[in-house]
N, C-alpha and C positions, 0 to 999 in steps of 0.2 A: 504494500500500500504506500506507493510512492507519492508524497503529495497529496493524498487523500482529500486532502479538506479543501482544493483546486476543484472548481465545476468541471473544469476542461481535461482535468489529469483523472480527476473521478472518472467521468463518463469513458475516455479513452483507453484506463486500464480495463473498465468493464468490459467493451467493446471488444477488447484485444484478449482479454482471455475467453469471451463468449467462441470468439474466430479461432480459437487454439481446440478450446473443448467441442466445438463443431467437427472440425476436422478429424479428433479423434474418434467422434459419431461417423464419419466420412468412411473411415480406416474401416469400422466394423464392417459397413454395409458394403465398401468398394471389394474387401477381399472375403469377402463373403462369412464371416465366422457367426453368420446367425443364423440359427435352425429351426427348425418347426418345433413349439413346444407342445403339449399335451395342454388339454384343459383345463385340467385343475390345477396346473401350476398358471396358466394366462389369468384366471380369475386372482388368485394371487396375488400376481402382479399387478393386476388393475388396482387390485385396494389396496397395496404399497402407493401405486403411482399417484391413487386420491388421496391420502393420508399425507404425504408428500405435498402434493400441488396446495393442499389446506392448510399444512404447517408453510408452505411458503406465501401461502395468503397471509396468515396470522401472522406472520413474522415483518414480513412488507409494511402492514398496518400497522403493528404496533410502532413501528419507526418513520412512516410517512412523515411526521412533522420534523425529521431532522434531514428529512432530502431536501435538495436546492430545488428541484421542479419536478415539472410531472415527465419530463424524461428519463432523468435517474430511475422513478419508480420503474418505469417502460421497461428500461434496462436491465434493472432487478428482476422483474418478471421474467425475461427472457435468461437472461442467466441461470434464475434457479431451474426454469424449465429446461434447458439445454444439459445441468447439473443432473437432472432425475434422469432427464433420457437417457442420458449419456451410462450413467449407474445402471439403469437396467436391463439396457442394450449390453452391457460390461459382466451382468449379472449372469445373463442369457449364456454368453459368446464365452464364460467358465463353467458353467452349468451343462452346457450341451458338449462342448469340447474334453473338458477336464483334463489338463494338459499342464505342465509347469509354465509354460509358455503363457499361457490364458490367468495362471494363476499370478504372476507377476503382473501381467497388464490390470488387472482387478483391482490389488494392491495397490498399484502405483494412480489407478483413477479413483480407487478410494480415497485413497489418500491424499491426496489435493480435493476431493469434495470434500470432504472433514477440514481442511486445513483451512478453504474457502469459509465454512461454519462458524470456522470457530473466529477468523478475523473477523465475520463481520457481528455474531455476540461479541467481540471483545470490543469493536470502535464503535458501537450505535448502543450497546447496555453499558460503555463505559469499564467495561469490566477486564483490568488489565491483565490477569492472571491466566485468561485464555490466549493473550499473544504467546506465551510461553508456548502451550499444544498447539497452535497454530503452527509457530517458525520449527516446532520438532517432527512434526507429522507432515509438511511442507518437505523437510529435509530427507523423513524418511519415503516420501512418496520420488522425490528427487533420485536418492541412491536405488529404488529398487526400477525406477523409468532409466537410469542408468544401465541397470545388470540388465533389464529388460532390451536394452536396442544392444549392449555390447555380447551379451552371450548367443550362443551357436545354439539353436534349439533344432537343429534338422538331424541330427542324432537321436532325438525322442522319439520315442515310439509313439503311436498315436494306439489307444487300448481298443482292441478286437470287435469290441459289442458297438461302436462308433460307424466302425465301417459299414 
């Protein structure tokens, strides 16, 4: 949060990791790691993804009066929703694969959704003792998107009942 409290660096960090977390939405769908799930896990996920979209209502609300305009809000909306998709499309694509491959990329996009949570409870609740989890889970989602793009996974077997 460089700058934060800048209308123009606010709105442009948002924007810019909205285009970062799209992309990784990109990544799932271009090389295909999403599978046909069963039903009762889809119902599931619908009421994670409501539960979700409502705690990002509640949350938006409760801090509306400390955004600069009704852009910011805009842009929170679309961030937390790019955040959920992003998670359950991530959820999906280790759930259907189950792969060490799949399970680093999981980790590493949890981990920045978490780390994204927690900056913004620590700068809009004031609450400084979440930058702490924030810059450590920030760091650990960092070192495992690390070993994520540096390790060789084409040596992994992919497990029999997949195929």
């Amino acid at each position: 949060m460089i700058f934060y409290e800048n209308t123009l660096s606010n709105k442009l960090t948002s924007v810019l990791s909205i285009i970062g977390y799209f992309n990784l939405v990109a990544y799932l769908f271009r090389n295909k790691h999403l599978k046909k799930v069963n039903n009762y896990f889809l119902v599931l996920i619908l009421i994670l993804i409501t539960l979700n979209v409502f705690g990002l209502y509640q949350l938006i609300d409760a801090i509306a009066y400390k955004l600069h305009d009704g852009l910011q809000e805009v842009i929170l909306y679309l961030y937390g929703l790019v955040i959920v998709s992003l998670c359950v499309f991530t959820a999906n694509y280790n759930f259907s694969v189950n792969t060490k491959q799949s399970m680093y990329f999981m980790y590493f996009v949890f981990g920045f959704a978490f780390s994204d949570f927690c900056a913004v409870l620590a700068y809009y609740y004031n609450f400084q003792q979440l930058y702490y989890l924030d810059r450590f889970t920030y760091i650990f989602a960092l070192f495992i998107m690390v070993k994520y793009a540096v390790k060789d996974f084409k040596k992994e077997e992919i497990p029999s009942y997949i195929i």
